[in-house]
N, C-alpha and C positions, 0 to 999 in steps of 0.2 A: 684217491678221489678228492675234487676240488672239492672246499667246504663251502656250502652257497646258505643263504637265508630262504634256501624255495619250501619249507614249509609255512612260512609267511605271508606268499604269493597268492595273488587272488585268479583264481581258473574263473571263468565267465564267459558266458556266448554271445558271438557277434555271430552278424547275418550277411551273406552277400547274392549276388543271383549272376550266374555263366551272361556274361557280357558281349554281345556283337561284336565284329573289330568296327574301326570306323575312320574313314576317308575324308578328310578337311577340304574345304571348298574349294582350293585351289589343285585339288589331285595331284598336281607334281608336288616333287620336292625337288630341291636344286643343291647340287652337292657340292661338296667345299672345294670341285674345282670349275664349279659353275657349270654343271649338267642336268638339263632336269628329265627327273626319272619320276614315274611310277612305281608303289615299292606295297606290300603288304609292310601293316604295321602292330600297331596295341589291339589286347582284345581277343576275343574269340578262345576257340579248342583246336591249338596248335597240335595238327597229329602227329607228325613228324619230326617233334622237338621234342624234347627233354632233357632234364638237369642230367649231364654228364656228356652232354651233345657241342660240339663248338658253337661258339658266341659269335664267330668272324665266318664272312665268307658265302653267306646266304646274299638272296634276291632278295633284301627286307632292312626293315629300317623301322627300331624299338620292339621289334618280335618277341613277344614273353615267351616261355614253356609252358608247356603243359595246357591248364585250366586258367583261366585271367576271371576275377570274380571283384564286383564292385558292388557296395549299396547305395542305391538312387531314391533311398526314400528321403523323400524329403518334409520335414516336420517344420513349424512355419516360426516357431522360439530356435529352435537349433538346424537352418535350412541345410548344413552340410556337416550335421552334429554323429548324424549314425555310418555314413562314408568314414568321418574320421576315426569313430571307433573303430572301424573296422579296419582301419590300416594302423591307427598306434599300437591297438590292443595285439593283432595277430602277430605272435613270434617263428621265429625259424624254426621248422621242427613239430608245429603245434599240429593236433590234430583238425581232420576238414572232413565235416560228413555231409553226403546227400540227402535232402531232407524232404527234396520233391523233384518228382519225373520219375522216368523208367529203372535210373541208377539209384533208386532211394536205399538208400542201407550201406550203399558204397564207403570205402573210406579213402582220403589221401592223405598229402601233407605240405604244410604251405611251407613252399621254397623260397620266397622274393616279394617284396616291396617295389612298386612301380610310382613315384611322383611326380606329380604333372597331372598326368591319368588319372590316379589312385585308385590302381588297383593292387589288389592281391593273389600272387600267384600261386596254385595248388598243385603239385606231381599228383595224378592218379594214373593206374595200371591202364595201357591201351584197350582193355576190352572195358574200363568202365568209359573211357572217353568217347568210345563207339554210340553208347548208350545215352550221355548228355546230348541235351542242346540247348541250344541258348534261352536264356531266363527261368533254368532249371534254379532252383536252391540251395547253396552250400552254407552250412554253420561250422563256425570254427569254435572247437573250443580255446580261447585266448587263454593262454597263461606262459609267465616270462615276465611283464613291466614290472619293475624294480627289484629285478635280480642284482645280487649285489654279490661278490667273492670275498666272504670271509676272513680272507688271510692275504689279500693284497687289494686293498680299497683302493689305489690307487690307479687300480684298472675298470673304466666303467664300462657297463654292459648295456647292451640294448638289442634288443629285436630278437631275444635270446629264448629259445623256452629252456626249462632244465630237461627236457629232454634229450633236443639235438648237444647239449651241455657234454650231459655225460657220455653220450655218443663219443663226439666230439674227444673226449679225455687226456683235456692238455696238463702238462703238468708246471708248475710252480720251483724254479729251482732260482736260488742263489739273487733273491728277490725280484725275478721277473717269472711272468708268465709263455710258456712257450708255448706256441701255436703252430701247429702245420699247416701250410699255403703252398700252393700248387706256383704261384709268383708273387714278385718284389716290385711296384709299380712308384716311380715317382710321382711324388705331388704336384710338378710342373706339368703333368700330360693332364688332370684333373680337369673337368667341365663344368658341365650345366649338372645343377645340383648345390654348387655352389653359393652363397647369401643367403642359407634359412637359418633361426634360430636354434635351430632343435635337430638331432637326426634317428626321432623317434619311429618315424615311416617316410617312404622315399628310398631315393638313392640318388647317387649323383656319380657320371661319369667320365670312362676311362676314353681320351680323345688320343683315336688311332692312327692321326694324319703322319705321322712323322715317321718315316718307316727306318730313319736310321734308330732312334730313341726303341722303337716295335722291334726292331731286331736284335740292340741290345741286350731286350729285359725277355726277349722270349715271349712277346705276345700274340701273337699268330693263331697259336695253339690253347686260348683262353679256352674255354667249356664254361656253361650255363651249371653255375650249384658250387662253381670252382669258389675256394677260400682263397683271397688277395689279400698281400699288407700293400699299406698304401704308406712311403716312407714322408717322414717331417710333416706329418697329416695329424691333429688335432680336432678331434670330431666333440667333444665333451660338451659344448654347447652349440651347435653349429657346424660347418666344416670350415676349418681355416689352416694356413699355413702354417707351422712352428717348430722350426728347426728343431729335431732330434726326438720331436713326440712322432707316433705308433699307430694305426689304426688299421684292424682287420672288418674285411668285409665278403660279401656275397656276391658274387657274379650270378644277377637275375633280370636281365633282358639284354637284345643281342647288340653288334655293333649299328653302326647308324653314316649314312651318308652324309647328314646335314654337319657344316661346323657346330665344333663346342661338344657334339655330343658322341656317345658309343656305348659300349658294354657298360649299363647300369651296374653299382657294387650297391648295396645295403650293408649298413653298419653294425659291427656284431660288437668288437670291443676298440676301448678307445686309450690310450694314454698321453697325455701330455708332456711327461718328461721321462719316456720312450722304456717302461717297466712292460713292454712287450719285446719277446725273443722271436722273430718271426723264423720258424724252421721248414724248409722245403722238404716239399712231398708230394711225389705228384698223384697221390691219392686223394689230399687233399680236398676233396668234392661231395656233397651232400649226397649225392646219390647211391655213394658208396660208402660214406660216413656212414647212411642209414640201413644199406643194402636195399634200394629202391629199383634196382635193376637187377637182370640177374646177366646182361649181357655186354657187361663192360669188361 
């Protein structure tokens, strides 16, 4: 077992309420070969998606899974202070309960970071999703920010709980860390998500225009929950490009017609001078890291 600092870590409740999806003024979208479409997108209680479900190939454009939960309260010192906790604070893996509606007692668990939107995405079992509806209640217990790996700092972590960690249970050999990932994703196909400081919450995505690059790396067959490395990708403060640094992430929302964008990744760990071993598995996915299905 990886040695981590998680009894350090501070557990604490964030709040969010099941979100509408929502449709921008213009209703089309116009895709990157200049088509414009109509498309479900962010938002809502996706019933027929979830983490272990492909990413590609839907009527849709930014489709989260599962449960999409955001906080809109807005306090008038900090107007979008309690949204952001609730997307830096919630890690992958953390727990998500119902705290009001019919589903109260329920429990799920957050899979994904959405930026832009900012939301957060929760897997719960199809007969609790039956039971939400929108601006029902979910708290998260947040715990994960400032997870650190003991025995190889030069690997930094985020969006991590120690939960989905140990799940997870990669091992440390021969001074890197190796990690199973379902794919190997260059940093040249990279989008929108690109220029923040931070990639504390968010994601930023995989652009799927190129189908000779898609057929090389085996993208087709992405799934939502899937673990990606993203090669010569340096996420430690930002995301940017640099030759030979590491960066594993989350496949949490779906592809996208418009250019620049596609299958959101959220950022799990990062290296900058590439002490990640990225090892194929096509197990590799949250859903079964956690055993959140029972029908994959």
């Amino acid at each position: 077992m990886i040695r981590t600092n998680k009894d350090k870590i501070v557990k604490i409740s964030v709040i969010g309420e099941v979100v509408s999806p929502v449709i921008g003024d213009a209703v089309y979208k116009v895709t990157a070969d200049g088509e414009p479409v109509i498309l479900p997108g962010v938002g809502g209680i996706t019933y027929n998606i979830r983490v272990g479900d492909p990413a590609a190939g839907w009527m849709a454009d930014h489709v989260e899974p599962g449960v999409s939960i955001e906080n809109r309260v807005s306090d008038r010192r900090f107007p979008t202070g309690q949204s952001r906790a609730l997307n830096v604070l919630s890690c992958i893996g953390n727990e998500a309960k119902v705290v009001k509606g019919d589903a109260k007692g329920e429990k799920g668990v957050v899979v994904g970071k959405h930026g832009g939107i900012e939301h957060v995405m929760v897997d719960f079992q199809p007969e609790t999703m039956e039971k939400l509806i929108i601006e029902d209640k979910v708290m998260v217990r947040a715990y994960g920010v400032g997870l650190k790996l003991l025995d190889l700092p030069e690997v930094m972590v985020f969006n991590t709980s120690p939960y989905f960690l140990e799940a997870y249970d990669p091992k440390i050999k021969n001074g890197k860390i190796h990690l199973p990932v379902t794919h190997t994703i260059p940093a040249s196909i990279m989008g929108s998500g690109l220029g923040r400081s931070h990639v504390a919450s968010g994601d930023y995505d995989i652009t799927m225009f190129c189908e000779v690059t898609c057929d090389e790396y085996g993208l087709d067959d992405l799934c939502f929950g899937d673990l990606v490395a993203i090669e010569d990708a340096d996420h430690s403060y930002g995301r940017i490009y640099r030759k030979g640094a590491m960066s594993v992430g989350i496949v949490t929302h779906s592809n996208c017609v418009v250019a620049g964008h596609g299958p959101g990744v959220t950022t799990l760990f990062t290296s900058k001078k590439g002490a990640i071993e990225p090892v194929i598995d096509p197990d590799a996915n949250i859903a079964k890291i956690l055993g959140l299905r029972d029908d994959l």
